[in-house]
Biotite code that builds the C-alpha atoms (Angstrom):
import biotite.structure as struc

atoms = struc.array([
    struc.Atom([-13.353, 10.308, -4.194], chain_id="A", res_id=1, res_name="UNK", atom_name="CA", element="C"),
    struc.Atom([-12.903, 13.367, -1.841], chain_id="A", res_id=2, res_name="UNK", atom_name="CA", element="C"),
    struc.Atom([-9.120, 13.273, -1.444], chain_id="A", res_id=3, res_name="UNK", atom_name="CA", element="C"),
    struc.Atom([-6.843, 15.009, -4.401], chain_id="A", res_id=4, res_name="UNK", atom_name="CA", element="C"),
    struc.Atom([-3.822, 12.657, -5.805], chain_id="A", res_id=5, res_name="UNK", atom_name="CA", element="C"),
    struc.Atom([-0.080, 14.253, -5.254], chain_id="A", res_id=6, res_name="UNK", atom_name="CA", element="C"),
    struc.Atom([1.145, 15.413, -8.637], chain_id="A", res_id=7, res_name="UNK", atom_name="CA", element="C"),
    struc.Atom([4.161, 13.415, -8.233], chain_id="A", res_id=8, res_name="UNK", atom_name="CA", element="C"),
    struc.Atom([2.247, 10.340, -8.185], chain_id="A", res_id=9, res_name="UNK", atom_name="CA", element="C"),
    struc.Atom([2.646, 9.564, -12.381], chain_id="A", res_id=10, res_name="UNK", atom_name="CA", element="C"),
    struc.Atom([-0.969, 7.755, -13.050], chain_id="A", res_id=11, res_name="UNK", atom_name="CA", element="C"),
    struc.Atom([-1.127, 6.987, -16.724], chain_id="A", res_id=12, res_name="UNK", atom_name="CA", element="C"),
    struc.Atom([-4.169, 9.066, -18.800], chain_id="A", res_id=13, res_name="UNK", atom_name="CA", element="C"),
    struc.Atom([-6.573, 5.292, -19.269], chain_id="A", res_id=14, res_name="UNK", atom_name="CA", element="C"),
    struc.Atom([-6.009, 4.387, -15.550], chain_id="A", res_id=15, res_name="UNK", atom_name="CA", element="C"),
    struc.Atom([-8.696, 4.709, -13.503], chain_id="A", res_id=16, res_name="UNK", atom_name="CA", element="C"),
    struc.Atom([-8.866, 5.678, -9.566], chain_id="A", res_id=17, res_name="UNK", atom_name="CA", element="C"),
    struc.Atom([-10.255, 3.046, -7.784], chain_id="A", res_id=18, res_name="UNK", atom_name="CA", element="C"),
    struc.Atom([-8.903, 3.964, -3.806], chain_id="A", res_id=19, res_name="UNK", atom_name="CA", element="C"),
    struc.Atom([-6.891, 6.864, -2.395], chain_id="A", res_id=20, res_name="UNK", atom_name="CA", element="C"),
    struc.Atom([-5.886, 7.011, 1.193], chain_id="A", res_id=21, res_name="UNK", atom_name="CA", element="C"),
    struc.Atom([-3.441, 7.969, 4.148], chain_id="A", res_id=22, res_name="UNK", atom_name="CA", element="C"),
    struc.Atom([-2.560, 6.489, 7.291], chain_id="A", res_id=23, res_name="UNK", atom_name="CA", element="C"),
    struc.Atom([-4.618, 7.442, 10.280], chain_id="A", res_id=24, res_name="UNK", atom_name="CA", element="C"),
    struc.Atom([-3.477, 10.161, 11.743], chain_id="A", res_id=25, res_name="UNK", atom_name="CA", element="C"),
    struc.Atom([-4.285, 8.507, 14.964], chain_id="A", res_id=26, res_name="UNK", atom_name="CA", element="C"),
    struc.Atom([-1.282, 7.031, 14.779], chain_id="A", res_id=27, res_name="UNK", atom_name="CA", element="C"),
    struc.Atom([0.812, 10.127, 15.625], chain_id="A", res_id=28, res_name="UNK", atom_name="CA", element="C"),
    struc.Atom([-0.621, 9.820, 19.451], chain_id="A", res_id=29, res_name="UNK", atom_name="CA", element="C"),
    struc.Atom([1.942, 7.906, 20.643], chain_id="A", res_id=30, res_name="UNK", atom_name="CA", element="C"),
    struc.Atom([5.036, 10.980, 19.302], chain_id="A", res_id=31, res_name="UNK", atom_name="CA", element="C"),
    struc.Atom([2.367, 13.089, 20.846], chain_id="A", res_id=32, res_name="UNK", atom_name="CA", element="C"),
    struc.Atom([2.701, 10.922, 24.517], chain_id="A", res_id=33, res_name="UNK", atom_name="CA", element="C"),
    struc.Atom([6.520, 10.701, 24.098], chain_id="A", res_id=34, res_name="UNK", atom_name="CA", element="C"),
    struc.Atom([6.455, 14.706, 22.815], chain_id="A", res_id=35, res_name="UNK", atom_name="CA", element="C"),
    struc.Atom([4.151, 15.652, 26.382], chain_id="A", res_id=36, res_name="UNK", atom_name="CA", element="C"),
    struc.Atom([7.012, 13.469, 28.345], chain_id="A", res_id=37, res_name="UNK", atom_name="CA", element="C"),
    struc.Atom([9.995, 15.789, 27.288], chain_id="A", res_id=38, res_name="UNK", atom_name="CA", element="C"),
    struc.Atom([8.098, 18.904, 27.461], chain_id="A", res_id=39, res_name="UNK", atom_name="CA", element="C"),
    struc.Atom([7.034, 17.946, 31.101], chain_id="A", res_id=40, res_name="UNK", atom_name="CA", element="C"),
    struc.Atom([10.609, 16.352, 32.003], chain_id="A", res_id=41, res_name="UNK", atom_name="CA", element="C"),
    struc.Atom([11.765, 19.881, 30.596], chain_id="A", res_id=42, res_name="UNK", atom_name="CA", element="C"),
    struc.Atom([9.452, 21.875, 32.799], chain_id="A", res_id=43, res_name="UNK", atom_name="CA", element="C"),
    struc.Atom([10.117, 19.561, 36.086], chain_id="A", res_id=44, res_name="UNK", atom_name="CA", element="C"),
    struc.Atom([14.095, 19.689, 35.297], chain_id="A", res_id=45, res_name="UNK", atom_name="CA", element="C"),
    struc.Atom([14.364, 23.432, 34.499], chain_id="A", res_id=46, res_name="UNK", atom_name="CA", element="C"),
    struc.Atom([11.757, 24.630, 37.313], chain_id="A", res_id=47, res_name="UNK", atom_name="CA", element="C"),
    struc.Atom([14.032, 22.965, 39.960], chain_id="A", res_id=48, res_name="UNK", atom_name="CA", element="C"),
    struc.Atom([17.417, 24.274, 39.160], chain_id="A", res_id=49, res_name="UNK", atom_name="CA", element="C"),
    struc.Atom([19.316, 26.579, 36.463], chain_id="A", res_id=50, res_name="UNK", atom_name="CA", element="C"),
    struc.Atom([19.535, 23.127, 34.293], chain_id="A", res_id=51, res_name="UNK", atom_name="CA", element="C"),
    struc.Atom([19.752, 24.177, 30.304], chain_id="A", res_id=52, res_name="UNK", atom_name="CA", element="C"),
    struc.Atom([17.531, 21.045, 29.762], chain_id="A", res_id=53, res_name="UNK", atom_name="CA", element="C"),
    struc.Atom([14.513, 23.202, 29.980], chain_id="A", res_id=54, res_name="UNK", atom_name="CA", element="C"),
    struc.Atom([16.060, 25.223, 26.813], chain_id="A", res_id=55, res_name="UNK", atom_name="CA", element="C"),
    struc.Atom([16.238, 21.630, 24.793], chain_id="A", res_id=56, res_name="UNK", atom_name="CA", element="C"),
    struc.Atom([13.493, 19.470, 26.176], chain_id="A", res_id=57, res_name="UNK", atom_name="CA", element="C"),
    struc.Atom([10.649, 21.324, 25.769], chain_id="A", res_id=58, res_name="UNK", atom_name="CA", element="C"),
    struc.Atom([11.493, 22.636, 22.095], chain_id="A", res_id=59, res_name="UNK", atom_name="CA", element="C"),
    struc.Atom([12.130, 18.896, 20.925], chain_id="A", res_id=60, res_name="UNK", atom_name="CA", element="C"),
    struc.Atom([9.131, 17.879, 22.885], chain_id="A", res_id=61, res_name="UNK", atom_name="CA", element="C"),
    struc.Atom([6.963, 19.918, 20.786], chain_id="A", res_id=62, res_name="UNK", atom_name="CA", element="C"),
    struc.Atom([9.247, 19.262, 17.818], chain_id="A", res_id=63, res_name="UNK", atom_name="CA", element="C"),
    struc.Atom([8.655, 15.120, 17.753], chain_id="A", res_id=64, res_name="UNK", atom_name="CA", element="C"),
    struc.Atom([4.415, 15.260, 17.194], chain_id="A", res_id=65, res_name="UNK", atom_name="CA", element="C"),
    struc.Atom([5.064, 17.663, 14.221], chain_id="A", res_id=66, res_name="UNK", atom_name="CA", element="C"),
    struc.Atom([7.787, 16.165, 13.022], chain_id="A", res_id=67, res_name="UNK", atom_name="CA", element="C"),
    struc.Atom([5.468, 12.305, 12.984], chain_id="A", res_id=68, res_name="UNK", atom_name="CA", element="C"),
    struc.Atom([2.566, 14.665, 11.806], chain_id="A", res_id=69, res_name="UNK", atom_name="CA", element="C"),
    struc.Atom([4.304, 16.004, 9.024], chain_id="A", res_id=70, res_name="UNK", atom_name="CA", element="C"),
    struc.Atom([5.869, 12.565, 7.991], chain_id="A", res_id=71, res_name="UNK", atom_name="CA", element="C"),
    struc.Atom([2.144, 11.036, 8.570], chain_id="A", res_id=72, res_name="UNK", atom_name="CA", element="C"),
    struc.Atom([1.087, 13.569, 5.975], chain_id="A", res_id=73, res_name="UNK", atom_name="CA", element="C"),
    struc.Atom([3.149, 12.552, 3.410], chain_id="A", res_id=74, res_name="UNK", atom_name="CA", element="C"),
    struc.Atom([2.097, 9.135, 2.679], chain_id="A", res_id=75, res_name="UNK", atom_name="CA", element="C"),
    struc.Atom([-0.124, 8.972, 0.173], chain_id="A", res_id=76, res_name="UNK", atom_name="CA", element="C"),
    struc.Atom([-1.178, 5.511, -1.134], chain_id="A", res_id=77, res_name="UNK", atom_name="CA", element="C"),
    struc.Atom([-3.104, 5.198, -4.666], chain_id="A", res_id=78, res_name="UNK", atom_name="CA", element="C"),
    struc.Atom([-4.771, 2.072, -5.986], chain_id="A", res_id=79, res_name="UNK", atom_name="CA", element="C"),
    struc.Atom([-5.516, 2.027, -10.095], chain_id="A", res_id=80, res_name="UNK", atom_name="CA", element="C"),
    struc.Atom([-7.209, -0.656, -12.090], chain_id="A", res_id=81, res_name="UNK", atom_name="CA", element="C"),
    struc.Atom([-3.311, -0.928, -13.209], chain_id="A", res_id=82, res_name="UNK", atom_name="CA", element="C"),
    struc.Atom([-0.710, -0.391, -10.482], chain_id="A", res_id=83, res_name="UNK", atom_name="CA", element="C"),
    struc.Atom([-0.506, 0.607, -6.930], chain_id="A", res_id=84, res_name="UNK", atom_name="CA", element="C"),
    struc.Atom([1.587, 3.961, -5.908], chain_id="A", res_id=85, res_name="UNK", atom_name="CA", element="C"),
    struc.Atom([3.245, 4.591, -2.880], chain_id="A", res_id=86, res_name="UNK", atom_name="CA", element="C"),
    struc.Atom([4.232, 8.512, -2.354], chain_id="A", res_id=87, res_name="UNK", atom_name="CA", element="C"),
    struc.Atom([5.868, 9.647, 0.893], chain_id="A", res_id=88, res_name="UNK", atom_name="CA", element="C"),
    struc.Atom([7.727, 12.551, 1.620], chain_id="A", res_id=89, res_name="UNK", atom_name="CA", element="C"),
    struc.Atom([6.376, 16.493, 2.056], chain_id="A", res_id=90, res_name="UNK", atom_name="CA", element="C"),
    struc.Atom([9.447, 18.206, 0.755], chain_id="A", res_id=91, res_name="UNK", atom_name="CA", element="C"),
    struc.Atom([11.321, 15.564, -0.934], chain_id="A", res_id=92, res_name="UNK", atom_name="CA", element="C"),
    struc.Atom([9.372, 13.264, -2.617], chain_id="A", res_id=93, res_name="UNK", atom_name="CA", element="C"),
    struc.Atom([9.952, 9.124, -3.555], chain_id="A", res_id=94, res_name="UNK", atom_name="CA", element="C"),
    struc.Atom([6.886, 7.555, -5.314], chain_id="A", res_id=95, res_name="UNK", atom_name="CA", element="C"),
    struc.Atom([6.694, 3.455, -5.658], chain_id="A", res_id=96, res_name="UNK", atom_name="CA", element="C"),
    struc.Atom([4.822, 2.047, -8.139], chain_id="A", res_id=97, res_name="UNK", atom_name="CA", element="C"),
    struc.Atom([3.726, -1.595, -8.844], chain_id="A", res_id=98, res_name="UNK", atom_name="CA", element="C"),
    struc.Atom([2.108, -2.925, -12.339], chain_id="A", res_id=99, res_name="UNK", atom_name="CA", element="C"),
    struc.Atom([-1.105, -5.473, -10.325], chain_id="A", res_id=100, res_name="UNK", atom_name="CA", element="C"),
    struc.Atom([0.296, -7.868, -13.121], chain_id="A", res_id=101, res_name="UNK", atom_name="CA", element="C"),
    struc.Atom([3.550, -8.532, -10.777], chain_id="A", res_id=102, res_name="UNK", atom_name="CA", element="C"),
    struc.Atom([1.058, -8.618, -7.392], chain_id="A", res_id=103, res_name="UNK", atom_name="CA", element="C"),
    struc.Atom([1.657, -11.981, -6.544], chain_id="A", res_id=104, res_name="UNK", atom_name="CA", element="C"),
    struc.Atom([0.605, -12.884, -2.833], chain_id="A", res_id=105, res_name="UNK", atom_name="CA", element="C"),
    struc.Atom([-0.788, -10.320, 0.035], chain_id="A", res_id=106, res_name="UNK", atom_name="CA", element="C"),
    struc.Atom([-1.279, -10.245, 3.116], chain_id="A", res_id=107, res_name="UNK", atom_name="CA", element="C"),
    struc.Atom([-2.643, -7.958, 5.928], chain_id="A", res_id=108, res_name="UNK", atom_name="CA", element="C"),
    struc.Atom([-2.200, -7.635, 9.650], chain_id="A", res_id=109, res_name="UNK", atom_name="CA", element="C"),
    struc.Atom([-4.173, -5.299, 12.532], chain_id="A", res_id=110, res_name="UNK", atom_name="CA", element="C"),
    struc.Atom([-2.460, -5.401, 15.846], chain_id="A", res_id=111, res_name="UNK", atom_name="CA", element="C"),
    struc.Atom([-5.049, -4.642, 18.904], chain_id="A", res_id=112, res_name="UNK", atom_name="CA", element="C"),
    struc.Atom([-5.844, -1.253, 18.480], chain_id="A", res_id=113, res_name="UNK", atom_name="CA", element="C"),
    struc.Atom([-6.435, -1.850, 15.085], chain_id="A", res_id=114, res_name="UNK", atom_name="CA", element="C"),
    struc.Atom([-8.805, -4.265, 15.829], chain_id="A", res_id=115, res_name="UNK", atom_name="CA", element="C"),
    struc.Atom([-10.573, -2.264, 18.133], chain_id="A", res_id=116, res_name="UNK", atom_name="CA", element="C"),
    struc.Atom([-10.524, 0.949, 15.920], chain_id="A", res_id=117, res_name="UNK", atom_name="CA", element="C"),
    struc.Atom([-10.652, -0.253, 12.042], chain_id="A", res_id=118, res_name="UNK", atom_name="CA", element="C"),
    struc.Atom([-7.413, -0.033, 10.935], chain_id="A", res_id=119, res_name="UNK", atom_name="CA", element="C"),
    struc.Atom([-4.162, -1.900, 9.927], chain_id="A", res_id=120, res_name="UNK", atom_name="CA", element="C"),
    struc.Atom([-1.334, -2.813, 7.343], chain_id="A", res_id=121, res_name="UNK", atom_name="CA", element="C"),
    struc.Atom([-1.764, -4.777, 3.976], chain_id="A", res_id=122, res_name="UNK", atom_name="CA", element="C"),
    struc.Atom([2.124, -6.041, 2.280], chain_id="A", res_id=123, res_name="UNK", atom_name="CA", element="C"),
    struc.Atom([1.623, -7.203, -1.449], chain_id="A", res_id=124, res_name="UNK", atom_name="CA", element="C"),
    struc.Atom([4.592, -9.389, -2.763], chain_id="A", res_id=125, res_name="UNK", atom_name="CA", element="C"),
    struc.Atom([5.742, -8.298, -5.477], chain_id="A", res_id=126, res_name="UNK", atom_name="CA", element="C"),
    struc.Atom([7.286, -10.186, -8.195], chain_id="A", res_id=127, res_name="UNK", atom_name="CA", element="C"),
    struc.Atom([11.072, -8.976, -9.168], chain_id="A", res_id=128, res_name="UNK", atom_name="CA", element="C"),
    struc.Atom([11.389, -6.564, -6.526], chain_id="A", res_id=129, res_name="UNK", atom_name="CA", element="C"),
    struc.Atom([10.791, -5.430, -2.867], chain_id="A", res_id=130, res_name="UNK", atom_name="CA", element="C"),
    struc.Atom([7.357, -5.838, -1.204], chain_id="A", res_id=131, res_name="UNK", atom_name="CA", element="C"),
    struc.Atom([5.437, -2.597, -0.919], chain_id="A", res_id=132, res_name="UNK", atom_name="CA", element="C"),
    struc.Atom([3.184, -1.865, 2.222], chain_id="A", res_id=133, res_name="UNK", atom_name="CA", element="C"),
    struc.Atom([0.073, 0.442, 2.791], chain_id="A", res_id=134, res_name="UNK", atom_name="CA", element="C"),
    struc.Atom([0.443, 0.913, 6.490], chain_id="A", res_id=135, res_name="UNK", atom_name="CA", element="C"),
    struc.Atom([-2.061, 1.986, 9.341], chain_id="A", res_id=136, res_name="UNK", atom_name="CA", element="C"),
    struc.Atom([-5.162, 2.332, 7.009], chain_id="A", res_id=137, res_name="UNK", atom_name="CA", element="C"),
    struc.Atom([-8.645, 2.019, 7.145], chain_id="A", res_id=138, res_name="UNK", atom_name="CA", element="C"),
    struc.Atom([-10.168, -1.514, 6.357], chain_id="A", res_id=139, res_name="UNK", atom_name="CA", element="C"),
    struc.Atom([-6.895, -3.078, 5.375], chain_id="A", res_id=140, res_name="UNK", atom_name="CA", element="C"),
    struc.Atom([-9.406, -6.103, 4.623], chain_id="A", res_id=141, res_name="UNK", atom_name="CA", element="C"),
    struc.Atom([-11.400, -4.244, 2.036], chain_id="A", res_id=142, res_name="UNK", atom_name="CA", element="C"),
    struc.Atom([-8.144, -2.673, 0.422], chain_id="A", res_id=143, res_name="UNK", atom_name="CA", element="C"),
    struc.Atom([-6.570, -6.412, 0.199], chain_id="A", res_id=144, res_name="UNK", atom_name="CA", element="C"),
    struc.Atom([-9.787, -8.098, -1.598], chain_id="A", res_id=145, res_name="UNK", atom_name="CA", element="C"),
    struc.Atom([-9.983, -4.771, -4.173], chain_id="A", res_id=146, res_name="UNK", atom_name="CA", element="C"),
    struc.Atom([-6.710, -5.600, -5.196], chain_id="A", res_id=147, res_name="UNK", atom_name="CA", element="C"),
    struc.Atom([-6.404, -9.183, -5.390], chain_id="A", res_id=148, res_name="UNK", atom_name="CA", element="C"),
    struc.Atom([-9.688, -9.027, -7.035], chain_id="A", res_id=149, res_name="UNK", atom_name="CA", element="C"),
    struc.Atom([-8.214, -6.420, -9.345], chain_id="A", res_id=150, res_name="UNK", atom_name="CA", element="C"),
    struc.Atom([-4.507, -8.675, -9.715], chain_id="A", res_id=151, res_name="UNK", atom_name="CA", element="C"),
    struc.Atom([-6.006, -11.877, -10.556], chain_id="A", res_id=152, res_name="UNK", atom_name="CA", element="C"),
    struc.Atom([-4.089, -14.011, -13.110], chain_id="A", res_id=153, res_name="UNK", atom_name="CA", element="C"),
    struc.Atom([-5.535, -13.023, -16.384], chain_id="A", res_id=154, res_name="UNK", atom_name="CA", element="C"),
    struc.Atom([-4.434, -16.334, -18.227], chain_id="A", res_id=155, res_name="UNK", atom_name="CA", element="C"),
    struc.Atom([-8.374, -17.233, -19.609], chain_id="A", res_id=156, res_name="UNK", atom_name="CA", element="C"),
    struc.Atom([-8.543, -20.669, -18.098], chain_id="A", res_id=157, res_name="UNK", atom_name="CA", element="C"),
    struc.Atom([-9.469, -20.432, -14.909], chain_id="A", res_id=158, res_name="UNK", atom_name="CA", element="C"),
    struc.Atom([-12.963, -18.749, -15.068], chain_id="A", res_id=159, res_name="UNK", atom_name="CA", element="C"),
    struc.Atom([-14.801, -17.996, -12.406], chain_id="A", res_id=160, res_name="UNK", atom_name="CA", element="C"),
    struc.Atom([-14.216, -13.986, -11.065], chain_id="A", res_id=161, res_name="UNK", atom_name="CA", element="C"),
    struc.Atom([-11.178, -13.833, -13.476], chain_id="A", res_id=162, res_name="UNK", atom_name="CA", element="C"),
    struc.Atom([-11.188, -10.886, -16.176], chain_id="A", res_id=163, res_name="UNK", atom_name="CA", element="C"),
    struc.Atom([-12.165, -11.945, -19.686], chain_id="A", res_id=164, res_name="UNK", atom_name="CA", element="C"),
    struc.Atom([-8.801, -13.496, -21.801], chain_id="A", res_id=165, res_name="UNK", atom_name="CA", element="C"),
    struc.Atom([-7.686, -11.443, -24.901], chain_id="A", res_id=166, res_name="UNK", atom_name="CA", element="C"),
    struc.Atom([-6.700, -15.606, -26.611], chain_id="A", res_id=167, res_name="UNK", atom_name="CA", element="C"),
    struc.Atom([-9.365, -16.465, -28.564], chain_id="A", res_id=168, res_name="UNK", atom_name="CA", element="C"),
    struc.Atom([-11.540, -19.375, -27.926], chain_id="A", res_id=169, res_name="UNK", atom_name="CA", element="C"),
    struc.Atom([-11.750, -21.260, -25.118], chain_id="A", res_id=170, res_name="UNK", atom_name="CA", element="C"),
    struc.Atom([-10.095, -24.304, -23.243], chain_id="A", res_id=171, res_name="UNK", atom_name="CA", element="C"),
    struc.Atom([-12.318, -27.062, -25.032], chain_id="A", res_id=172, res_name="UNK", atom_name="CA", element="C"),
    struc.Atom([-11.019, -25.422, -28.058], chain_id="A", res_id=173, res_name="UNK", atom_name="CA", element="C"),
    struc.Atom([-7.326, -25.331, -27.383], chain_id="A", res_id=174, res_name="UNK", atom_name="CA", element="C"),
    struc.Atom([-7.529, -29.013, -26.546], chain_id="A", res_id=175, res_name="UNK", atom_name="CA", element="C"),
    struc.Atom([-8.859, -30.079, -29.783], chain_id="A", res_id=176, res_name="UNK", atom_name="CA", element="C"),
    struc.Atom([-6.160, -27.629, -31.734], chain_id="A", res_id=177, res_name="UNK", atom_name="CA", element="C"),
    struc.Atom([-3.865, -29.551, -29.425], chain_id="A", res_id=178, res_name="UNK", atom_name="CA", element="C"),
    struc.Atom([-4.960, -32.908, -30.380], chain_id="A", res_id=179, res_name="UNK", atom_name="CA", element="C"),
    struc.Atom([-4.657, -32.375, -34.038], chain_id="A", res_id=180, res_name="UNK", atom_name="CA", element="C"),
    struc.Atom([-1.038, -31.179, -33.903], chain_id="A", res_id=181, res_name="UNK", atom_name="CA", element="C"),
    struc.Atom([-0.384, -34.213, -31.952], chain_id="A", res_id=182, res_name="UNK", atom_name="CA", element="C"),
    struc.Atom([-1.758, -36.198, -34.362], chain_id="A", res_id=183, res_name="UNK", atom_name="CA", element="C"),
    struc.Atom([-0.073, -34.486, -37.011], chain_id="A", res_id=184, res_name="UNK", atom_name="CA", element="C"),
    struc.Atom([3.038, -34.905, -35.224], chain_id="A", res_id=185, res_name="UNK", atom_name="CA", element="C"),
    struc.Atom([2.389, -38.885, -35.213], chain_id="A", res_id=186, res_name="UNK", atom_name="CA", element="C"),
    struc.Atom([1.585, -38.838, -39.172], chain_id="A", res_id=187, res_name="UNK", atom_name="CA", element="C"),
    struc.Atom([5.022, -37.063, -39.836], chain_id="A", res_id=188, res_name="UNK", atom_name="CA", element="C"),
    struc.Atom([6.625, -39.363, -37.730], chain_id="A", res_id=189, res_name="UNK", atom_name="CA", element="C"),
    struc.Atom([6.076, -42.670, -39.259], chain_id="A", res_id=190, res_name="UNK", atom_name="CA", element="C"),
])
């Protein structure tokens, strides 16, 4: 793992790292387009007269890319064998965090361009509270099966891919401790 974890993100001393990322900075193009229009609308507006636009366009068209940049910058999304973290903010921070125990459905989405270039957005339902999002990242596919995979209902019955059950025994032998109190029940009822 190449990229350091924010400090403000509180991971728990037995957790363990599994994915850190960002969203694509790519993303910031299109405050760069609308940045370039204001800047030029600026120039074009205050080259043809004595027009005070020139004095506010032009600053706030350089202002809007940072600004995105900046706010791009300080997302920071952390997966853990035990929660996922959601930290924005570069001054002023607000971390999210969500146990994988209450993960109960996800989805992902990739408009177009993310088709074309790798990325997209991956919501995870969460039960008891609001939905949490990791928006505009890379492989929003891969990120989805790590944490379902990761998620999965621990209840020891279904086998398969599920994590090992701390119950003892298995289902054959919970049926026959079932039958016996059943017929337990029976002999104390006649």
């Amino acid at each position: 793992m190449t990229e350091s974890i924010d400090p403000a993100i509180p991971l728990d001393a037995t957790e363990s790292v599994e994915w850190v990322g960002r969203p694509r900075i790519t993303t910031v193009l299109p405050a760069v387009a609308v940045g370039i229009l204001f800047a030029g609308l600026g120039v074009v507006v205050g080259v043809g007269g004595e027009s005070p636009v020139f004095l506010l366009a032009v600053p706030l068209g350089a202002a809007i890319p940072v600004w995105q940049y900046f706010a791009l910058r300080g997302v920071q999304y952390v997966v853990t064998d035990a929660a996922l973290y959601v930290k924005r903010g570069v001054l002023t921070r607000s971390v999210t965090q969500a146990n994988l125990e209450t993960v109960q459905n996800s989805s992902f989405e990739q408009d177009i361009t993310g088709s074309i270039f790798g990325y997209g957005s991956v919501t995870f339902e969460i039960a008891g509270g609001e939905d949490l999002s990791l928006r505009a990242i890379e492989d929003p596919r891969a990120i989805r099966a790590l944490v379902d995979q990761a998620a999965m209902n621990d209840d020891g019955l279904g086998g398969g891919d599920r994590r090992a059950s701390d119950i003892p025994g298995d289902l054959t032998q919970w049926q026959h401790v079932r039958d016996e109190l059943r017929a337990i029940r029976s002999s104390l009822e006649r």
